[in-house]
C-alpha positions in Angstrom: -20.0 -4.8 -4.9 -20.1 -4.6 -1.3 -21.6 -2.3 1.4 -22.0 -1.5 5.2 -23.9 -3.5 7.4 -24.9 -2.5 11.4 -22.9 -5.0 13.3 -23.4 -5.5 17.2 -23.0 -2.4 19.2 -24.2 -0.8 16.0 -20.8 0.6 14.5 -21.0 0.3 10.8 -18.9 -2.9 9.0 -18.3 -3.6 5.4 -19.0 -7.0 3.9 -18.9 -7.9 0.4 -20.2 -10.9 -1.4 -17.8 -13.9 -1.6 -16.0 -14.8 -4.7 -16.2 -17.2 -7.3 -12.3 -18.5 -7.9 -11.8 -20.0 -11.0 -9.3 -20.6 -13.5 -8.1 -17.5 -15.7 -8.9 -17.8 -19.6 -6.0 -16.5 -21.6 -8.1 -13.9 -23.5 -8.3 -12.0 -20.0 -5.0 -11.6 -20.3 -5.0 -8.0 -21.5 -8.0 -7.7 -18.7 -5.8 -9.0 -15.7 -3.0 -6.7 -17.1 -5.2 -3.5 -16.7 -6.6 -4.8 -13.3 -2.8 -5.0 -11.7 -1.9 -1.8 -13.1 -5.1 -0.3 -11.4 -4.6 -1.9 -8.1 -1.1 -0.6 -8.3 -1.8 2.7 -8.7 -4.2 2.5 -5.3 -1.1 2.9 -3.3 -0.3 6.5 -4.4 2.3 5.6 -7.0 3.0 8.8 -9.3 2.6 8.5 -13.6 6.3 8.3 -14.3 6.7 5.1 -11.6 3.5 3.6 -12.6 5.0 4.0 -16.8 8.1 1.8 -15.6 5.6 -0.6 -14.3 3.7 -1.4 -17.4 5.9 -3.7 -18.5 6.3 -5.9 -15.1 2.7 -5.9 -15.1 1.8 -6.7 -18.9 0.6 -10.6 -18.8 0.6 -12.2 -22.6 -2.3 -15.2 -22.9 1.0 -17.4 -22.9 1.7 -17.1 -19.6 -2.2 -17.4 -18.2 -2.4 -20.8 -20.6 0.7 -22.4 -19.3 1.0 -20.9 -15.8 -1.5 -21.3 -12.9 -3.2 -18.1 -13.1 -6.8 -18.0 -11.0 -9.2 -14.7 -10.8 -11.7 -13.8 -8.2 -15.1 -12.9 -9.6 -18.4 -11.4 -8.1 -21.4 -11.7 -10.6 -19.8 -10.8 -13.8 -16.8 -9.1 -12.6 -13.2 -9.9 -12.0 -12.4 -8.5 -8.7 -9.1 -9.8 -8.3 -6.2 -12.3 -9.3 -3.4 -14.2 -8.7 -0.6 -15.9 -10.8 1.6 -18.4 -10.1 5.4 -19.1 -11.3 8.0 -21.2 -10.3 11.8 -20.2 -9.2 14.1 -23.0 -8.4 12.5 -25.4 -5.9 10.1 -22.9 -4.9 6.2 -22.0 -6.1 6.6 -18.0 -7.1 3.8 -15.5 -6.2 4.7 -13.0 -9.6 0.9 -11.5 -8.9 -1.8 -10.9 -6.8 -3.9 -8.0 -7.3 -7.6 -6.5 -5.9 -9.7 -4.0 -7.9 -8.9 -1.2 -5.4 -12.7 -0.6 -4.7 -12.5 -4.1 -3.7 -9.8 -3.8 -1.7 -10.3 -4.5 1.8 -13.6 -6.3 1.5 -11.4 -10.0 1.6 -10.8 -10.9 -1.9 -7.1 -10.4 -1.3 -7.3 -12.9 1.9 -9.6 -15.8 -0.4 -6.8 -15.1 -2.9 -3.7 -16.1 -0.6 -5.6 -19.0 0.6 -6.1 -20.4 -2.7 -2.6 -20.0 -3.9 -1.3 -21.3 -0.8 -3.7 -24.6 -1.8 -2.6 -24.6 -4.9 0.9 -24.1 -4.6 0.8 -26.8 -2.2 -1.5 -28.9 -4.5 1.2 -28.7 -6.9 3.9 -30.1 -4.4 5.9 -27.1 -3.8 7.0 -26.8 -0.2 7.5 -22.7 -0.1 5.9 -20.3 -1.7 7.9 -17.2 -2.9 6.8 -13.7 -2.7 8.4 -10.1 -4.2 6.1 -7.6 -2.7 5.5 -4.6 -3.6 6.4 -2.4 0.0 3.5 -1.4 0.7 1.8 -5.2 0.1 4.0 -6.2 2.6 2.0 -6.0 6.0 -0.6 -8.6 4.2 1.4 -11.4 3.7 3.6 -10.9 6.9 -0.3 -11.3 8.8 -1.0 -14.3 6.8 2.3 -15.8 8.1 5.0 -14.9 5.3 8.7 -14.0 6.3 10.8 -12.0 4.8 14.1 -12.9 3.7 15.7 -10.0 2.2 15.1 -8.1 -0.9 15.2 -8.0 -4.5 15.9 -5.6 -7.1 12.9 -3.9 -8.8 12.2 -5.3 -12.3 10.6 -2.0 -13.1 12.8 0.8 -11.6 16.5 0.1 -11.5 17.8 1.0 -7.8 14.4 0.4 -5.9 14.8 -2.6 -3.7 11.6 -5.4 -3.2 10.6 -7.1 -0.1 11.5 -10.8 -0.5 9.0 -13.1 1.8 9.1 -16.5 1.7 5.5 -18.7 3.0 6.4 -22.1 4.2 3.6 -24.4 2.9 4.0 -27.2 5.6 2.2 -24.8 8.0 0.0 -23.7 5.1 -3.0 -24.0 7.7 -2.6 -20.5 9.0 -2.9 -18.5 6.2 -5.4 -16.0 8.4 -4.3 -13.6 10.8 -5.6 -14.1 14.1 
């Protein structure tokens, strides 16, 4: 999928192939499921926490027919994906996920960016995020804020950073 290159100065920097992004089929459903759960787990999470997750993170062909869902592939492989919901007057960010040996390489970043087009695209002004904690730090660089915080749909008691993008200045998506 990706591998190390000798960059100027010669200190070693990964790189990775750029994705494909293209419109989820709803028989990938079960596929994008088992991808989130994965990329989930990256972070450390313990069985019984990842078990309340399943749920949250279970996506039915429904919802990728008649949402805007969009994966990331390289070759033949989904390396990543992102769905899109709505919540009141705002686009809703329910997932974004990365293969975790993919993580890092920039699929995430090409993700945002297209969401953020698309969200826009489809005339929403904000774009709505409940991260997981430790996602945080990614969309706060790419110019999220957060607002507060939400209850946990998968463990009653944990509390979710709530960021909010504001699509007029959807033009910095990057950190700099």
């Amino acid at each position: 999928m990706g591998g190390e290159s000798r960059a100027a100065g010669g200190h070693r920097e990964r790189y990775a192939p750029r994705a494909t992004i293209r419109r989820a089929c709803p028989d990938e459903a079960a596929l994008l499921s088992a991808l989130a759960l994965r990329s989930k787990a990256y972070w450390g999470y313990d069985a019984a926490f990842m078990e309340a997750c399943v749920a949250a993170l279970t996506i039915v062909p429904e919802s990728v027919e008649h949402s805007a869902f969009y994966v990331a592939q390289v070759g033949d492989e989904v390396v990543g994906f992102y769905g899109l919901g709505q919540v009141g007057d705002d686009a809703d960010l329910r997932y974004l996920f990365v293969e975790p040996a993919a993580i890092g390489l920039g699929y995430g970043s090409e993700l945002w960016r297209h969401a953020v087009e698309t969200a826009g695209l489809l005339g929403f002004r904000r774009l709505r995020v409940e991260s997981d904690p430790y996602a945080e730090p990614f969309y706060l660089a790419r110019g999220a804020e957060r607002i507060g915080e939400v209850p946990s749909e998968a463990l009653p008691g944990r509390q979710l950073p709530l960021l909010v993008y504001d699509l007029a200045g959807a033009g910095a998506t990057e950190p700099s």
